[in-house]
N, C-alpha and C positions, 0 to 999 in steps of 0.2 A: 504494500500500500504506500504511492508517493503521499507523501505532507509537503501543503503548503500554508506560509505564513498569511496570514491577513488581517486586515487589521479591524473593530471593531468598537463601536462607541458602548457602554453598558451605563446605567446607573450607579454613579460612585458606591452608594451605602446597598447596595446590590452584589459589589464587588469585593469591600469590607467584611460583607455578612459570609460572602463565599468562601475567603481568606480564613475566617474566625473557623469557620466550620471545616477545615483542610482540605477544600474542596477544589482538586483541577479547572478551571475556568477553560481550558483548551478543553480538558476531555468532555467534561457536563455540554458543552456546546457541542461535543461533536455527541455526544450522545442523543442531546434533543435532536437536533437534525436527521439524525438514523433512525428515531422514534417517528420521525413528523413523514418523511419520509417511505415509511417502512423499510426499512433498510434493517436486517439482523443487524446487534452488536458484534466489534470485532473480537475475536477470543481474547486479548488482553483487556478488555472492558469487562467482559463477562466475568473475568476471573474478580477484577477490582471491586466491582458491586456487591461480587459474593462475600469476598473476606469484609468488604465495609457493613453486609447485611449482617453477616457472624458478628461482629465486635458492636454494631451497636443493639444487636439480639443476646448478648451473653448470658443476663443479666437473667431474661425471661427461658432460657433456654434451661439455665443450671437450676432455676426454681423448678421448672417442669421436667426436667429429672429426678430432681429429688423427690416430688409429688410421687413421681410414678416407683420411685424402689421404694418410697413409705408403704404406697397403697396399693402398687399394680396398675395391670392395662385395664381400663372400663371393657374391655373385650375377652378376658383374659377366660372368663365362662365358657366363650361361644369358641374359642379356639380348636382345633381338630388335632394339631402340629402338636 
């Protein structure tokens, strides 16, 4: 895939907010674009969203494990396996 530079006006506190939240301004722009588009994301996007979805999922992730070694699957009756 060639990249090219280009250049683009945004909203200062738009760009601030993106900054505070560690967020790529090149990639989230090329993401919306492949979104608007249709266009699948490239596999290094794909990979990014995911660890970014895992880290700021952890949190709910480790409570609902632990839920479930407390308590079990709500399935765990109907199982056959």
């Amino acid at each position: 895939m060639n990249r090219v530079a280009v250049r683009v006006e945004l909203d200062s506190e738009l760009v601030e907010q993106a900054s505070r939240a560690g967020l790529s301004i090149s990639h989230e722009l090329d993401r919306a674009l492949r979104r608007k588009l249709g266009i699948p994301p490239g596999p290094s996007h794909s990979s990014d969203e995911a660890g970014r979805w895992a880290r700021d999922n952890a949190g709910a992730i480790a409570a609902t494990n632990a839920r479930v070694d407390e308590n079990g699957l709500w399935s765990d009756g109907y199982r056959v396996f």
